[in-house]
C-alpha positions in Angstrom: -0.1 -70.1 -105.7 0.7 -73.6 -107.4 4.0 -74.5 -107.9 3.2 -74.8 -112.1 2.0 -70.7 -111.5 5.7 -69.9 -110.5 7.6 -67.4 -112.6 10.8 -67.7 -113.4 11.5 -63.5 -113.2 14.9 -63.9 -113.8 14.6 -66.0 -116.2 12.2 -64.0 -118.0 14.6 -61.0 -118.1 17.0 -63.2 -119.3 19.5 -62.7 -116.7 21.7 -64.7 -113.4 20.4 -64.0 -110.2 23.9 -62.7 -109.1 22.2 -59.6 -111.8 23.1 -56.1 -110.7 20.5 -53.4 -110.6 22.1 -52.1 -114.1 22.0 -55.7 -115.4 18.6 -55.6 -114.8 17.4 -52.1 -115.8 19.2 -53.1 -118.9 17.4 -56.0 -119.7 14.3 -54.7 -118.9 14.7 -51.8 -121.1 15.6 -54.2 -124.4 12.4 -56.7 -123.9 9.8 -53.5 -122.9 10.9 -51.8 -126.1 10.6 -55.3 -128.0 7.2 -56.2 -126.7 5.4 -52.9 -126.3 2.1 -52.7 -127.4 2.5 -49.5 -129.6 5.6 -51.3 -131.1 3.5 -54.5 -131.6 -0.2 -53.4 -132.1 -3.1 -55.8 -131.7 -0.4 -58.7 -130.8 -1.8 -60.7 -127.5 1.5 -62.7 -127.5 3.7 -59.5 -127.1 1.2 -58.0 -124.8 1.0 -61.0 -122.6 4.7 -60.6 -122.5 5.3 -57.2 -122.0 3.0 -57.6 -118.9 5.2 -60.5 -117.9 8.3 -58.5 -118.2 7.2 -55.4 -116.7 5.9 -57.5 -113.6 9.4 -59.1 -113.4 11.0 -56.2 -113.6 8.6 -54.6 -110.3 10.0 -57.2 -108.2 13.8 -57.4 -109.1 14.5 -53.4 -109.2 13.0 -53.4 -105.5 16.2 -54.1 -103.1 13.0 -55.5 -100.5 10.6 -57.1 -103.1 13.6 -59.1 -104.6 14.5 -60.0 -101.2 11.7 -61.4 -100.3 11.6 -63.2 -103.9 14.5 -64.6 -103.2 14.4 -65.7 -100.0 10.4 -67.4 -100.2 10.2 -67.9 -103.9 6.4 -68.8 -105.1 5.5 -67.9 -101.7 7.3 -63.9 -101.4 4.2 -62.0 -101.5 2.3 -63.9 -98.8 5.4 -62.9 -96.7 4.4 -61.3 -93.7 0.6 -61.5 -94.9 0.3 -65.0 -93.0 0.4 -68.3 -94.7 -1.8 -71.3 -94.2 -2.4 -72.6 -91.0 -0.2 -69.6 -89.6 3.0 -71.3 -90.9 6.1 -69.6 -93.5 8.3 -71.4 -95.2 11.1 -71.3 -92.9 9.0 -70.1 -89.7 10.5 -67.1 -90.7 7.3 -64.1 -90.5 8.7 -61.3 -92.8 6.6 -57.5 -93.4 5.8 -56.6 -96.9 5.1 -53.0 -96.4 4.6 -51.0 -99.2 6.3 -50.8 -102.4 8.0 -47.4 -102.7 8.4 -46.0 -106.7 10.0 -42.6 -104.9 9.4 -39.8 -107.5 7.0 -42.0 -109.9 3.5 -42.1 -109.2 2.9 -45.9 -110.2 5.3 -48.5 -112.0 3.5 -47.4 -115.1 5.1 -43.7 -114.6 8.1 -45.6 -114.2 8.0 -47.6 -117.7 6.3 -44.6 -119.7 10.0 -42.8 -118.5 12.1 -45.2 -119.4 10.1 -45.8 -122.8 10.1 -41.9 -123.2 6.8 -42.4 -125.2 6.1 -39.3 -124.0 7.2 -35.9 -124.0 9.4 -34.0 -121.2 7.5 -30.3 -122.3 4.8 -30.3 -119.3 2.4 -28.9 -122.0 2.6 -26.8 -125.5 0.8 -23.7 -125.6 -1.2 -23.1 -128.6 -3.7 -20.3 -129.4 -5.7 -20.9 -132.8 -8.9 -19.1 -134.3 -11.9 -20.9 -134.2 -12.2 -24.2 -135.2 -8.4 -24.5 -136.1 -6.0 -27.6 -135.7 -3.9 -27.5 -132.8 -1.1 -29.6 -131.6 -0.3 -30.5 -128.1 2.6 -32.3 -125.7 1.3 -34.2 -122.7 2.2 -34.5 -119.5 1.6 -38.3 -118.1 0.4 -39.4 -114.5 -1.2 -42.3 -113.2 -3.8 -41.5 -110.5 -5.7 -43.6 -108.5 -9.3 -41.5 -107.5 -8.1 -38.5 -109.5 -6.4 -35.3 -109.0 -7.6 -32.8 -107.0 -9.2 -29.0 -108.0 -10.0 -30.4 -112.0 -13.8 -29.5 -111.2 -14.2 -25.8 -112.2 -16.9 -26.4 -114.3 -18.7 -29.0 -112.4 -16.7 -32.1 -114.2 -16.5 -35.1 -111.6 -13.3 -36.5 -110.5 -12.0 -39.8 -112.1 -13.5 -43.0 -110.8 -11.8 -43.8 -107.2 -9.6 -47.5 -107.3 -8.8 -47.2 -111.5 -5.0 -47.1 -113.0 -5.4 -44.8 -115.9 -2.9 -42.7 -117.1 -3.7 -38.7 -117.8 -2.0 -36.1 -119.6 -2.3 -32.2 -119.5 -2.0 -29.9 -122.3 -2.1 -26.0 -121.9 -4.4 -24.4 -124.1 -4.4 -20.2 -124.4 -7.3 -18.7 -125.7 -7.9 -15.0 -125.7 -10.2 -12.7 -123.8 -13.0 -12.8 -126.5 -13.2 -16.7 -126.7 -12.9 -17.3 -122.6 -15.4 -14.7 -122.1 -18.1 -15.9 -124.2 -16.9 -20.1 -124.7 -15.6 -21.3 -127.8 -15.4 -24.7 -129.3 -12.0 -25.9 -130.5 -10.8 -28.4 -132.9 -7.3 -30.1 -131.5 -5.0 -32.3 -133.0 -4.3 -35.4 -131.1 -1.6 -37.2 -133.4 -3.6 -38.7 -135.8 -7.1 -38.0 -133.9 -9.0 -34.9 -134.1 -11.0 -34.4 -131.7 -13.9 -30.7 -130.6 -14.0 -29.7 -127.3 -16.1 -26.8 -126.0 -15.0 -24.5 -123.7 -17.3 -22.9 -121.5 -17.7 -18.9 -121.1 -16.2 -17.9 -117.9 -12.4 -19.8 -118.7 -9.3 -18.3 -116.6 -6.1 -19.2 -116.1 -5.7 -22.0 -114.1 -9.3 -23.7 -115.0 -8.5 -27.1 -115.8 -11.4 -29.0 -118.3 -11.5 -32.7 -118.3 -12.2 -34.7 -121.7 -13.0 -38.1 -120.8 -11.0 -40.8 -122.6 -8.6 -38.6 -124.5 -5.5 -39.2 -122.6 -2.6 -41.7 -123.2 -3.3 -45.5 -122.9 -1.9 -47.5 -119.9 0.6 -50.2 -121.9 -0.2 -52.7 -118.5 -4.3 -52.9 -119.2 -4.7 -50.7 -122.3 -7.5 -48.3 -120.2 -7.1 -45.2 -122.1 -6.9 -42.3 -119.2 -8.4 -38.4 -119.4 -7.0 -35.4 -121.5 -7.1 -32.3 -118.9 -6.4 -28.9 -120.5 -5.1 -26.0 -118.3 -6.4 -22.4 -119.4 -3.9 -19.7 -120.0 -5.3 -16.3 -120.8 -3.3 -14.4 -123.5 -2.7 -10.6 -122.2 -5.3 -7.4 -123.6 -4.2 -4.4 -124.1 -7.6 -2.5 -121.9 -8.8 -5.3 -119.6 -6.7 -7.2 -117.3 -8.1 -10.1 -115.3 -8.5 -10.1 -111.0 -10.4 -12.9 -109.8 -13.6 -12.5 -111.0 -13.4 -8.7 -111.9 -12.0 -7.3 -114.9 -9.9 -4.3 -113.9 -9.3 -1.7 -116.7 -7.6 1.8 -116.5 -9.4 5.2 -118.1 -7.3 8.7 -118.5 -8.7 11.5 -117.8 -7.5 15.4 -118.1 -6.2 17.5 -114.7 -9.4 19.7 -115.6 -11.7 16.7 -115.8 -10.3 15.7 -112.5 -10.9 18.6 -111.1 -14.8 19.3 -112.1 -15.7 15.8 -112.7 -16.9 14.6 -116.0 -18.7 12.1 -117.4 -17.2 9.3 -119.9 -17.6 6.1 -121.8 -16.0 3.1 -120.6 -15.3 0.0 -122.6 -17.0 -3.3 -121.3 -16.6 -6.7 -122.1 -19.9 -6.9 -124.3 -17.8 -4.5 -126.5 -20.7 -2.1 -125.5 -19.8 1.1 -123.6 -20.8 2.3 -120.1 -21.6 5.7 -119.2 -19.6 6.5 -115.7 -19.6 9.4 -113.5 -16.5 11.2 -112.3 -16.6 12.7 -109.4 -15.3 16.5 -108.6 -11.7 16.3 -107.2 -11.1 12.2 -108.3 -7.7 11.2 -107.5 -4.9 9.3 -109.8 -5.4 5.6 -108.5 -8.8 5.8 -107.5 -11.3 2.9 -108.5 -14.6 3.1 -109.5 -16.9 -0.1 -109.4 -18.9 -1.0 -112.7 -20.9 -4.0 -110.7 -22.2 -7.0 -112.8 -20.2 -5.6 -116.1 -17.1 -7.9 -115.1 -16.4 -11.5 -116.1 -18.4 -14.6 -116.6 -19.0 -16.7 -113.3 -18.7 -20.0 -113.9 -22.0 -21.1 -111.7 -23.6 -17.8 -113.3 -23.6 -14.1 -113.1 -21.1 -11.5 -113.3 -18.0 -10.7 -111.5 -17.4 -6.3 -111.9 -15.7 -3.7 -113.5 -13.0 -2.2 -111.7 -12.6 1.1 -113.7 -9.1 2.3 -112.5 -8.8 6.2 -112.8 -5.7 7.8 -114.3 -5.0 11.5 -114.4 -2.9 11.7 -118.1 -0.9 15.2 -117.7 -0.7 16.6 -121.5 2.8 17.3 -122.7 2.2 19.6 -126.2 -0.4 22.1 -124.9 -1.1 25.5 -127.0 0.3 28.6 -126.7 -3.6 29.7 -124.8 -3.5 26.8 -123.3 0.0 27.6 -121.3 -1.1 30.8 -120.6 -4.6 30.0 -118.9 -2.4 26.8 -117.0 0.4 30.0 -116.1 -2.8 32.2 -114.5 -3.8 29.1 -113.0 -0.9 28.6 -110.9 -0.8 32.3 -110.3 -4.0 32.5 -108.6 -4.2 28.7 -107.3 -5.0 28.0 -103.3 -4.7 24.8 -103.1 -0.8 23.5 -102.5 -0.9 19.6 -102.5 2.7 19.2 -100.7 1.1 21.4 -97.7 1.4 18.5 -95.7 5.2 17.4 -96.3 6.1 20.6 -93.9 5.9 18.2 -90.9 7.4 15.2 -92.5 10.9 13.8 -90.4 12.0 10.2 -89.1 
């Protein structure tokens, strides 16, 4: 580095070098807020000097990088890299290691905090008919190669080496629209933006919409919107992997003989199934390929939980027949608790 290329990074923050951490934080806080891009739009002066700032400010916050600042001046980040001809000013050979930003992913986590330009709320849950507006809160993070498990639908991760900033937003949609896909209309600020879900959502799946996400104040790269799938509840089908699981009543008679009945499926068609003589409360009975969408094709199953409803008003004929019943029955299903003990 020339000597004309040296930056002055106390200077820049405007404070002494005797500066405590506070001092500094404190400065650095008044001139990001005065030369941030969003506060200064389509200004290259006050970009160029936000990045100034925000570089100063990497260096003195560090306990190890201002060190090293201090101690070898132009020359502190060839310290402990090797200078020309072997040498360091001083003879003194010092490690750089690693810059640690503890619980921030990158310094611009770090400056997006202290900004707040975005929201604490991990994500706003919105569920809107089709083609409706929604609103969303993001969730920032810097990643470098992407984060890991956003490919259920065969999306690819983020480009390895890049410092782009994402944000997540939860978006619930019910049964009908993850079932069959649905294209939604979301409100992004001022932009409005389409994305199609594919058939086959859960909770959990995570879609990626390229460019959508917040932009990195350092290099203005904008980074990726990824929105989490929550499933609002049904009132018949509940969700188990890749089966829907539903529950069907039947009568202590129909138990008994067996019967045949219609079961809802997802198609909002029915399904003839066969109940067997002497079905149990509990038991499951498997509708295969009438479950949910897969998301690299096909069908999960059915799973068409029996449940034996007991009726509480019954007829005056009716309690008579169930009174000769018990009169007359055989079986006795508590024979086996006679040998029960610890």
């Amino acid at each position: 580095m020339a000597a004309t290329d040296f930056k002055d990074y106390y200077s820049v923050l405007g404070v002494s070098k005797t500066a405590t951490q506070d001092e500094i934080k404190q400065a650095f806080r008044k001139l990001a807020r005065k030369f941030h891009p969003d506060v200064n739009p389509n200004n290259k002066q006050a970009e160029a000097k936000f990045k100034e700032v925000s570089e100063a400010y990497e260096v003195l916050s560090d306990p190890d990088k201002r060190k090293k600042y201090d101690q070898f001046g132009q020359y502190w980040k060839q310290a402990g890299q090797g200078f020309p001809n072997g040498a360091t000013p001083g003879g003194v050979g010092v490690d750089m290691g690693g810059f640690d930003f503890g619980q921030y992913g990158s310094f611009d986590d770090f400056i997006n905090e202290l900004l707040g330009r975005f929201g604490g709320n991990p994500g706003a849950t919105a569920g809107s008919t089709r083609g409706s507006s929604q609103n969303y809160t993001y969730r920032t993070s810097t990643r470098a190669g992407g984060p890991s498990g956003f490919n259920d639908y065969g999306f690819q991760n983020p480009t390895a080496g890049t410092a782009t900033q994402d944000s997540e937003a939860i978006i619930s949609l019910g049964f009908a629209e993850a079932f069959h896909g649905i294209e939604k209309q979301l409100s992004l600020g001022n932009e409005i933006i389409k994305v199609r879900i594919p058939a086959g959502a859960k909770t959990g799946s995570r879609l990626r919409v390229r460019g959508k996400g917040p932009i990195n104040p350092l290099n203005q790269q904008r980074g990726d919107l990824y929105l989490k799938v929550e499933l609002k509840s049904h009132p018949f089908f509940q969700l188990e992997g890749d089966n829907l699981v539903c529950e069907v009543p039947i009568s202590p008679d129909e138990a008994v003989l067996g019967t045949a009945v219609d079961v809802p499926t997802p198609e909002n068609t029915t399904a003839k199934v066969n109940i067997p003589p002497g079905i149990r409360s509990g038991q499951t009975l498997r509708l295969r390929g009438k479950g949910w969408v897969l998301a690299n094709s096909g069908r999960g199953d059915l799973l068409v939980k029996i449940a034996i409803a007991t009726p509480k008003d019954i007829t005056t004929q009716e309690r008579e027949l169930y009174e000769k019943l018990r009169s007359i029955r055989s079986y006795n299903p508590r024979s086996n608790l006679k040998n029960v003990q610890l």
